[in-house]
Structures are given as structure tokens and as C-alpha cells.
C-alpha positions in Angstrom: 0.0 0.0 0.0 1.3 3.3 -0.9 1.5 6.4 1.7 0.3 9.4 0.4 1.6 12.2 2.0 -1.2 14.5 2.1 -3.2 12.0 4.2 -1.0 13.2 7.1 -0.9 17.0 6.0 -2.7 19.4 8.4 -4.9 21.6 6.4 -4.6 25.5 6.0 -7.0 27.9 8.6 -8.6 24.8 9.9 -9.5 23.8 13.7 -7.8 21.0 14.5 -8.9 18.4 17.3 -6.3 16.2 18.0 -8.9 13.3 19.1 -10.0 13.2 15.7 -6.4 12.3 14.2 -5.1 8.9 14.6 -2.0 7.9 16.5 -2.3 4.5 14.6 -2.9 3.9 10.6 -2.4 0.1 9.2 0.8 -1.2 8.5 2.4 0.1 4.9 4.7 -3.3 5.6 3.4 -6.9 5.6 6.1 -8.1 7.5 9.5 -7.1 9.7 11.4 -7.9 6.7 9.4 -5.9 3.6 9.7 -3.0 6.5 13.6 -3.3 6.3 13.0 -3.3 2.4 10.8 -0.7 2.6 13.0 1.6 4.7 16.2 1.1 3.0 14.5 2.0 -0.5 12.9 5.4 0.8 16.7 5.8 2.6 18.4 4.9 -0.9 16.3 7.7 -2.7 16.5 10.2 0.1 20.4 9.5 -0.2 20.1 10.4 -4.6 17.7 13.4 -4.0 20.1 14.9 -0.9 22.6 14.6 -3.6 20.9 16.4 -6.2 19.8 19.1 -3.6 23.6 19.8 -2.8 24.3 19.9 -6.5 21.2 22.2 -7.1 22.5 24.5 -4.7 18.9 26.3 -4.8 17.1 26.0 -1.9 18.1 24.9 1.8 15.6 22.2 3.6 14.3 22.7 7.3 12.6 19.5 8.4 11.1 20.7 12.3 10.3 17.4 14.9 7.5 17.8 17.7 6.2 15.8 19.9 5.3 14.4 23.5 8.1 13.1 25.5 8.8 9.5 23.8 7.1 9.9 20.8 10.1 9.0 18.6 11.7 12.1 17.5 15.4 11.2 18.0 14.8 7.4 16.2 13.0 8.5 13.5 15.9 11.4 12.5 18.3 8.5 13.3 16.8 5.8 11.3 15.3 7.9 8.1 18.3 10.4 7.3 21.3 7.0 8.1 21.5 7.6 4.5 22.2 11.1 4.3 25.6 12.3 3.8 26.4 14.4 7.2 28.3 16.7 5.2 25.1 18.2 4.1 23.0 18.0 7.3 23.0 19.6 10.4 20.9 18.8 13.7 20.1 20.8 17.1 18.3 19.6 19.6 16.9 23.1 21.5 16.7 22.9 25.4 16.0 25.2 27.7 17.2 28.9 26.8 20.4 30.1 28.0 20.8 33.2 29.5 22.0 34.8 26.3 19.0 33.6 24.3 16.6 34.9 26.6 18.3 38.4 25.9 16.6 37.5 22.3 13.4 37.6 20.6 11.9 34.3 21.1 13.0 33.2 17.4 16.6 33.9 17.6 18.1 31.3 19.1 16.8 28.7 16.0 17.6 32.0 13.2 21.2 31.3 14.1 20.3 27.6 13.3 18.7 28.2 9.9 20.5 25.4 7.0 22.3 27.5 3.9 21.0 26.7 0.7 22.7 23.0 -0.8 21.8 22.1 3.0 19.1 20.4 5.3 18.9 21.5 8.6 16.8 19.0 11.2 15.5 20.8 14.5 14.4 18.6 16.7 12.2 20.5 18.5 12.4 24.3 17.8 11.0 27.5 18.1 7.4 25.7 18.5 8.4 25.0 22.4 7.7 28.9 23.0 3.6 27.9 21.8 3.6 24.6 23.2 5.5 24.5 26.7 4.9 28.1 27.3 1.1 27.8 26.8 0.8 25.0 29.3 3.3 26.4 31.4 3.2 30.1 31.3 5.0 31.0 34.4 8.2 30.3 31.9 7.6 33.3 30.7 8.5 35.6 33.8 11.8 33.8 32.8 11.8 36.1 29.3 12.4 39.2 30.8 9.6 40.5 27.8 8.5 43.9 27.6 5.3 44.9 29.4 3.3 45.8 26.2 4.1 42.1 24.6 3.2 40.0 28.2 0.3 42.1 28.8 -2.0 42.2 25.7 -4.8 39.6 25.3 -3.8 38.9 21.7 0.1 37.4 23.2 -0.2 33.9 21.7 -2.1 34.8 18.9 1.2 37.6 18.0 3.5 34.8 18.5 1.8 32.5 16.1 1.9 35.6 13.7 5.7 35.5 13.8 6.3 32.0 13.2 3.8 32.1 10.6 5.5 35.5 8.8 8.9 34.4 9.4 8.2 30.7 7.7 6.8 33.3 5.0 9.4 35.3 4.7 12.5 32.3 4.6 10.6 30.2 1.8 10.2 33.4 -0.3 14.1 32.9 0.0 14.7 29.3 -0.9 14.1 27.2 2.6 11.4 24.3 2.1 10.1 24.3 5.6 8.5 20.5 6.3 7.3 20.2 10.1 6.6 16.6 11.7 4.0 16.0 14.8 4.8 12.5 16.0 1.0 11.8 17.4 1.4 9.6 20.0 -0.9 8.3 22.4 -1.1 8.4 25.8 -1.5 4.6 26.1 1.7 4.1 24.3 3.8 6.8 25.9 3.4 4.9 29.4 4.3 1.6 27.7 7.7 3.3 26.4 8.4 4.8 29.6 7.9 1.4 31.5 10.1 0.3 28.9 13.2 2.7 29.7 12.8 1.9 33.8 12.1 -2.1 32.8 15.4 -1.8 30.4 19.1 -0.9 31.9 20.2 0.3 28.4 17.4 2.9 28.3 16.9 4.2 32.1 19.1 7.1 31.1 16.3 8.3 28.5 13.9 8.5 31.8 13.3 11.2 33.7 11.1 11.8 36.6 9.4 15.0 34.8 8.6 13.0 32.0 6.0 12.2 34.6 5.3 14.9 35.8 4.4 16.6 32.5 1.8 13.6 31.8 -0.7 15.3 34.5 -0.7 18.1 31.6 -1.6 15.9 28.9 -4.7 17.4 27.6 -3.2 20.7 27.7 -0.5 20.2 25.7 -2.9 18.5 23.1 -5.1 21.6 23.0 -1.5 23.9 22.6 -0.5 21.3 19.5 -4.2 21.3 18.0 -3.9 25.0 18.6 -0.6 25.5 17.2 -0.9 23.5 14.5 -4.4 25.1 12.8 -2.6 28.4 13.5 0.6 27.7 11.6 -0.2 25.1 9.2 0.0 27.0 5.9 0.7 26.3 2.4 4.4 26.7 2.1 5.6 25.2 5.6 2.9 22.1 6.1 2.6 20.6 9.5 2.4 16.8 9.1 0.6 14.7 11.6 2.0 11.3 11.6 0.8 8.8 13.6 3.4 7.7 16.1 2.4 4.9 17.9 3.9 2.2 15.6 7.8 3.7 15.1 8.4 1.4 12.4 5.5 3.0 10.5 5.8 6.5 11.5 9.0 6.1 10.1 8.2 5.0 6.4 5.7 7.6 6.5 8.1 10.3 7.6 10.8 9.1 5.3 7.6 9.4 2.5 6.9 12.9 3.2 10.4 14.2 2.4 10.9 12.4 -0.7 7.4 14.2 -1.6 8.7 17.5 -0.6 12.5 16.6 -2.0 10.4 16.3 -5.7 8.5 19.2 -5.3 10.9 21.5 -5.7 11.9 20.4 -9.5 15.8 20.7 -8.9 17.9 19.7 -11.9 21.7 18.9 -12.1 23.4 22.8 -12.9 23.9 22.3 -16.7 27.5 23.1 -17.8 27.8 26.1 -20.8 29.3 25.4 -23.8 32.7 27.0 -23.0 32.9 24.8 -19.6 31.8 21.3 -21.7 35.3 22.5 -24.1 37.2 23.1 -21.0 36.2 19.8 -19.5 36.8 18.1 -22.6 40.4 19.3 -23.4 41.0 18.2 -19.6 39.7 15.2 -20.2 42.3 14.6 -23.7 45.4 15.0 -21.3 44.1 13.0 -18.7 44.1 10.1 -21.5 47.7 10.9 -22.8 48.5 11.0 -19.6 46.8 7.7 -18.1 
């Protein structure tokens, strides 16, 4: 069965109930093995396109990852870019702020970040955390040291959302493809992985007692995503919800979408003028007398 990307696209200006998207699809794989097959195909083309993209020289690629604690954000960059040359691609995870970045605007911090064209850039996590965390935790933002006329107004979240959405306008009016992920994961599944990190030596360092502490805010941070994501979904920078609770499957679809998005920019090879093809030629006739 093929995946179709825009079965996992968030429309444009829509509301968006996260209880209405699925956190499970059926398998695109019929079996462990044909999900290796699978995988190491869309990781094979995703290698061929990287290549033309560097070629190209065009455009630069963001690729943003969201999610709730566990949802898969680390193994799905790990597994679906193996193939990628890490000369061309470049990944930061964002933390908390440090004190020089809360001297910023809350966009700074990831501008400094942004991939140059020929380049992809992977944020996992981003500038996103300052509409998501912030919302259900806005104490954080006594942190910011903002000015009064930003903290105070009624329309705060709605300005922020205005930013993101203007400068995502503003950097693919300049040659960045902007693709952003949701791993949608359920609840269920989240407290089978974290019983699997304390049940597991190998993974007890990925634990952390907030991780459970932040589960007590679940449905607020499902009303910040479905928030954030009708608010910000637009036309040239997609949000992508992708089920999560299967990796192996999130993963194929993930790996789907940026092939999609790798093709619909049209890149070519640069074509060589007809003074360079002579150049290249002559270079060519010494190599062979000299072979």
C-alpha cells in the first residue's frame, strides 16, 4: 500500500482536534522484513535526492520534529536520514534557553540555526516550544524578561503565532522548504515506552522523573499542539501529523513525506555552458595521454 503524504498533512486555517487524528494507521509493511525493504528503499532515494539538492544549490531544507516526551523524535531522524551524507545536514536539539538567548526575541536562538542553501537543517524541536510549553506552562515566561506591552495584551499567543507564521513566510520566499513533523502519540503508548526505559538498563538514562510529571498536563498540551498547529499550518511550511504509535510505520511515513517534498521542488543537475563542456573536454584529452 502506498502512503500518500497528504493524508497526514494538516490543512490550511482549519480547527484542529487532535482526538480526531489517529495515532495508529495500518501497516504500509506486511512483514518485519518488507519493513527493512521498505525503509532502505525510501533511505536509498532520500540519499540520490540529498545529492541532487547539494548539486542544485537552490534551496536549503528545514525539516522541524515535535512531539510528546517519547514519541520517537530522535529514532525517527536517526533511522530515516542513516543515509544522508552528514556533510550536508546539520541537527540541534533546543533545550531550555540560556541566559544569552533569553536576551533575544523568542525566534533567535533557532535563526542562528537556519540550514544555507545545498543544505538540510533537522531541529528537533524548535522554536514551537515557546507555543507549546509556554502555553501550558506560562510561568516560563517571567523567565523572558519581555517587555510589558508584549506580556500584557490579550492577543500574546495569537502575535506569536503571527511570527512563526511570517517568518516561515518570509525564509521560503528565499529558498528554505520548511516541512514540520507531529509524531502523534498516544497516551497509552507513551506509558508503555516509559515502562520500557525503567524495565530496560540500556534505556533508564532516556527516563526522567518529569517526564511524569508533565503527563498530568496531557490534555493541555494536546489543546496547545491542535492550537498551534491550525494556527501555523500553511501552504508553504505544512505541519504533518503522523501517527506515532507504531515507530516502524511512522517512520516510512516520515521518510515518504520528504521524498514528496524533495520532488516538489523540480531541482535539476546545474547544466555546464558550452565553454565549460570545451574546457572539460580538453582536460579530459590530457588526462588520457597522460593515463
Amino acid at each position: 500500500m502506498k502512503i500518500n503524504s497528504k493524508d497526514f498533512r494538516v490543512p490550511s486555517g482549519k480547527k484542529v482536534e487532535l482526538d480526531e487524528w489517529p495515532t495508529t494507521v495500518d501497516h504500509f509493511f506486511k512483514s518485519t522484513e518488507q519493513y527493512h525493504e521498505l525503509l532502505a528503499a525510501h533511505v536509498e532515494g532520500l540519499s540520490s535526492r540529498q545529492q541532487l539538492h547539494c548539486a542544485s544549490g537552490r534551496y536549503a531544507l528545514l525539516l522541524i520534529f515535535q512531539g510528546m516526551d517519547s514519541a520517537g523524535k530522535d529514532g525517527a531522524i536517526r533511522h530515516v536520514m542513516s543515509g544522508v551524507n552528514p556533510e550536508g545536514c546539520e541537527v540541534y536539539s533546543f533545550k531550555q534557553p540560556s541566559v544569552e538567548e533569553l536576551k533575544h526575541d523568542f525566534l533567535w536562538r533557532t535563526t542562528c540555526r537556519l540550514p544555507e542553501r545545498g543544505r538540510i537543517g533537522i531541529f528537533n524541536r524548535s522554536y514551537y516550544e515557546e507555543v507549546l510549553i509556554t502555553r501550558v506552562h506560562p510561568a516560563i515566561l517571567d523567565t523572558q524578561n519581555l517587555p510589558n506591552r508584549s506580556r500584557n495584551t490579550k492577543h500574546f499567543w495569537r502575535d506569536r503565532y503571527r511570527s512563526i507564521v511570517e517568518l516561515e513566510a518570509h525564509l521560503h520566499r528565499n529558498g528554505t522548504q520548511i516541512v514540520k513533523f507531529f509524531l502523534h502519540l498516544s497516551k497509552k503508548e507513551q506509558a508503555k515506552r516509559f515502562l520500557e526505559r525503567i524495565d530496560e538498563p540500556d534505556k533508564n538514562w532516556k527516563f526522567s522523573a518529569s517526564d511524569i510529571h508533565e503527563r498530568k498536563y496531557w490534555q493541555h498540551y494536546m489543546h496547545a499542539y491542535g492550537q498551534c498547529l491550525a494556527e501555523t499550518s500553511t501552504h508553504h511550511a505544512p505541519w504533518y501529523s503522523v501517527p506515532a504509535d507504531d515507530k516502524d510505520n511512522a517512520r516510512l511515513i516520515v521518510s515518504q513525506i520528504l521524498m514528496d517534498a524533495f520532488d516538489d521542488l523540480k531541482m535539476a543537475y546545474p547544466k555546464s555552458a558550452p565553454k565549460r563542456l570545451r574546457e572539460l573536454q580538453a582536460i579530459g584529452k590530457r588526462l588520457l595521454k597522460s593515463a
